[in-house]
N, C-alpha and C positions, 0 to 999 in steps of 0.2 A: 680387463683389457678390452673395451668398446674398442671394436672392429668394422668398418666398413671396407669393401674388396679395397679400397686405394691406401684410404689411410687415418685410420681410426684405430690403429690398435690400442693407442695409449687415449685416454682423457688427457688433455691437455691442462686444465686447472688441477684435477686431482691429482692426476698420475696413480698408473696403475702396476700392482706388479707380479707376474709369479715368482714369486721367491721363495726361496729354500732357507728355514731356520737355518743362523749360525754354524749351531749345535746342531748335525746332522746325525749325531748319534741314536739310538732307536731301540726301544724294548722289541725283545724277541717278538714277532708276530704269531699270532696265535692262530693257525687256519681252521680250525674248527670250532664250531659254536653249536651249544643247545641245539639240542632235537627242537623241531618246531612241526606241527602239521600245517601252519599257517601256508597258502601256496606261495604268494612270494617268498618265504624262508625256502618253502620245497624248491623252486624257481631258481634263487640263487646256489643252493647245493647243489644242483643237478649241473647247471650252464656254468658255473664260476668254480664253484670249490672242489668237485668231481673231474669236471673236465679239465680247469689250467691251474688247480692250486690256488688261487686268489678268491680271499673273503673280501667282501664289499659289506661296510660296518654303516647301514644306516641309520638306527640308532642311537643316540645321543652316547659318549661315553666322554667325563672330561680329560680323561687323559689323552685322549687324540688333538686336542685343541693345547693353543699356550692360555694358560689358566689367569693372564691378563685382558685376555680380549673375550668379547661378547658374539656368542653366535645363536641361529637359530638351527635345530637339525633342519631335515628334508619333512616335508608333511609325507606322508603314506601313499596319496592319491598319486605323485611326481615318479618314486622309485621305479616301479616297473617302466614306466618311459624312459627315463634315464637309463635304466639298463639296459634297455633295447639301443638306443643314442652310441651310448660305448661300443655296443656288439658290431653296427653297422660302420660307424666311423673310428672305429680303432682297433678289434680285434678283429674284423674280417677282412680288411687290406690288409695288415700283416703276416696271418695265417693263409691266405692267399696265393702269396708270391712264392716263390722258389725260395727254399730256404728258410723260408717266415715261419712257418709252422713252427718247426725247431728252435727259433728264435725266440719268436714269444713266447712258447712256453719256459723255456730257460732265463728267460728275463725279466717275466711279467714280474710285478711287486706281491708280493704275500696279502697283503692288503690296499682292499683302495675305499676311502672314505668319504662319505657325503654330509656334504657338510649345507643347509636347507639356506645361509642368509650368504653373506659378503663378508670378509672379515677385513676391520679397517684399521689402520696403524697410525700412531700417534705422530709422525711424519706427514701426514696425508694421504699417503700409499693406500692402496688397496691388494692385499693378497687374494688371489683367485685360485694358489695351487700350493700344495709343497712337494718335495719326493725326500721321504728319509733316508738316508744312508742302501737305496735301493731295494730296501722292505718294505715300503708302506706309500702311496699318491694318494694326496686330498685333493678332494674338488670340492671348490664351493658354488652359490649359485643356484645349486640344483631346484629352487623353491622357484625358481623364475625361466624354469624349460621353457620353449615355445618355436616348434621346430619353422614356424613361420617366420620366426626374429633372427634376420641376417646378422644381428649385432650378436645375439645371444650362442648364434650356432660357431661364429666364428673365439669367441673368447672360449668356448667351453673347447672345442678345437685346439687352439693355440696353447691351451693350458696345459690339455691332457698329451698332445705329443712334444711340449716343453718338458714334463714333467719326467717322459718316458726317458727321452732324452739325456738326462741325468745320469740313469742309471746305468747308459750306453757308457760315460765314460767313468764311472765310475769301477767299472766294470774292468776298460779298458783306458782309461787316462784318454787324455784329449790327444788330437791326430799331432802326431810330429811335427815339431817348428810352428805349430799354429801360435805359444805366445810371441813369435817372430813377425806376425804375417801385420797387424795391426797395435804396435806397441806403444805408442803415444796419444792413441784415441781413449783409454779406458779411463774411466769418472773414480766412482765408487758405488757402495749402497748408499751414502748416505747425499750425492749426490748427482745421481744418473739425471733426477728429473726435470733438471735445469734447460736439458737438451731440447729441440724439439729433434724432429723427424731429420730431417734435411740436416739438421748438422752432424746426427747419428751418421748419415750414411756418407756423406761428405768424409768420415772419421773412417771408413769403409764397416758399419756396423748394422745391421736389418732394424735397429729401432733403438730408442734411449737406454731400455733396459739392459740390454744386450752391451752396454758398455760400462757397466758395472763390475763384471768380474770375468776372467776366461772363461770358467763354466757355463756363466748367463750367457756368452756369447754364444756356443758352442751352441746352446740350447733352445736359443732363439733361432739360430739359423735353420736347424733342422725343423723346427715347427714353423715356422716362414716357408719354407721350402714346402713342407708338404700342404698347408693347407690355402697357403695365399694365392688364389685365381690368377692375380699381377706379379706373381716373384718375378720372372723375368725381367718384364718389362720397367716394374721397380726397381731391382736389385743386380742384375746380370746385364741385360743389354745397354749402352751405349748411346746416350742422346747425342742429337747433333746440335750441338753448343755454338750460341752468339751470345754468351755472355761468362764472367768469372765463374759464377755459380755453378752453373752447370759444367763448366769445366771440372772445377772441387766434389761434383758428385760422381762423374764419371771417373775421379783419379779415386773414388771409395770406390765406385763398384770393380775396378782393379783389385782391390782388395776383398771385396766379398767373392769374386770370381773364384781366386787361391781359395781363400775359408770352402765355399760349394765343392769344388774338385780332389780338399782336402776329408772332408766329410763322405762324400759319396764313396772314396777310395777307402776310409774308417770303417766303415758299415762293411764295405764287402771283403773287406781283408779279415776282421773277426767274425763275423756272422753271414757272413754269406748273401746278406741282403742286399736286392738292389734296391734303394729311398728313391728311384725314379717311377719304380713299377710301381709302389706302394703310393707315390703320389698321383698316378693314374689312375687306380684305382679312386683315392678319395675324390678327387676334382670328378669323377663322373657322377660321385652322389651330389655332391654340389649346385 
């Protein structure tokens, strides 16, 4: 998901996606692993598996991957930065807020996996994420950190609170009436990526992918919301139109407006959470 603050989330030739296998089914996760004196093993038992329950597998194992695709794990030198990357832009705005603490721990996935290369799909897709059945978040990528690469900070962003996202409504089903709110805009998986940008939102949707399926929507919105500099000014506020076009975008962001006010009200009716405080937070690391 090449990201620039406007409008890069997707590749446009390739098309990119965080998607969620089919088959969201899931082996029991297993939170403990071998004793290790290694210090990143000590590192992550102490920060991850001691404090919030979640093992982070970096590692190669093939059962965490679909045993059709080719990947690379993470090199060794990458993991501790990446671990630090999560802590600062995902678990610390969370645990943060009022409420959060409690949240994320009651939410966080049992496992989250690193996965070193890109995993690319015979479609042309790109998967950058998955979330199983609310056990387990893969990230791939991780071989390519570079906390200088605006592209790089905002996919691993976009992936890991897409991903979170998931689990929010899986938890808790998607916000009432939301498959109401944009019913004639959704594609499929097999062809969201015909879209570009502008017709997504046009369709009142935050990007192509996000018209795939309810879920993708749900889950796009919420990682849009939180990590994108321009949500507003993209997605919520109201251009002054002298032309069709821009009339067609602002009768979607009508519709993304409901999705935002239906989300924000999600989060604080089950969890407590307010997705505004937690998006202040991040935009100040930014």
């Amino acid at each position: 998901m090449k990201r620039k603050i406007i409008s890069m989330f997707f590749i446009g030739v390739l098309g990119v996606a965080m998607s969620c296998y089919p088959d969201e089914s899931v082996e029991s996760p297993v939170k403990e692993q071998p004793f290790s004196e290694e210090p990143l093993d000590q590192y992550i038992q102490t920060n991850f598996i001691d404090e919030y329950g979640v093992a982070v597998r970096y590692k190669y194992v093939d059962r965490y991957v679909d045993q059709t695709k080719r990947v690379a794990p993470p090199r060794l030198e990458v993991v501790q930065p990446m671990l630090n990357f999560l802590t600062e832009f995902w678990v610390q705005p969370f645990v943060s807020v009022p409420s959060g603490n409690a949240f994320f721990r009651a939410h966080v996935p049992a496992e989250v996996i690193f996965i070193g290369s890109t995993i690319y799909n015979a479609d042309g897709t790109v998967t950058l994420g998955t979330a199983d059945a609310g056990a387990r978040i893969t990230l791939t990528e991780v071989n390519f950190i570079d906390r200088d690469n605006e592209a790089w900070i905002f996919r691993q962003l976009g992936t890991i609170y897409h991903e979170f996202a998931h689990i929010m409504h899986q938890r808790y089903n998607l916000p009432p009436n939301w498959q109401e709110i944009s019913p004639q805009g959704y594609t499929s998986l097999g062809s969201w990526y015909n879209l570009t940008d502008d017709e997504a939102l046009e369709r009142g949707f935050v990007s192509p992918y996000g018209t795939s399926t309810f879920n993708e929507d749900f889950a796009e919105v919420v990682a849009f919301l939180l990590f994108r500099p321009d949500f507003y000014d993209r997605f919520i506020n109201d251009e002054v139109c002298a032309d069709v076009d821009c009339i067609a975008r602002n009768e979607g962001r009508a519709k993304l407006r409901r999705k935002y006010n239906a989300i924000l009200a999600h989060y604080k009716t089950n969890t407590g959470v307010d997705l505004l405080q937690v998006r202040a937070l991040i935009q100040a690391k930014l």
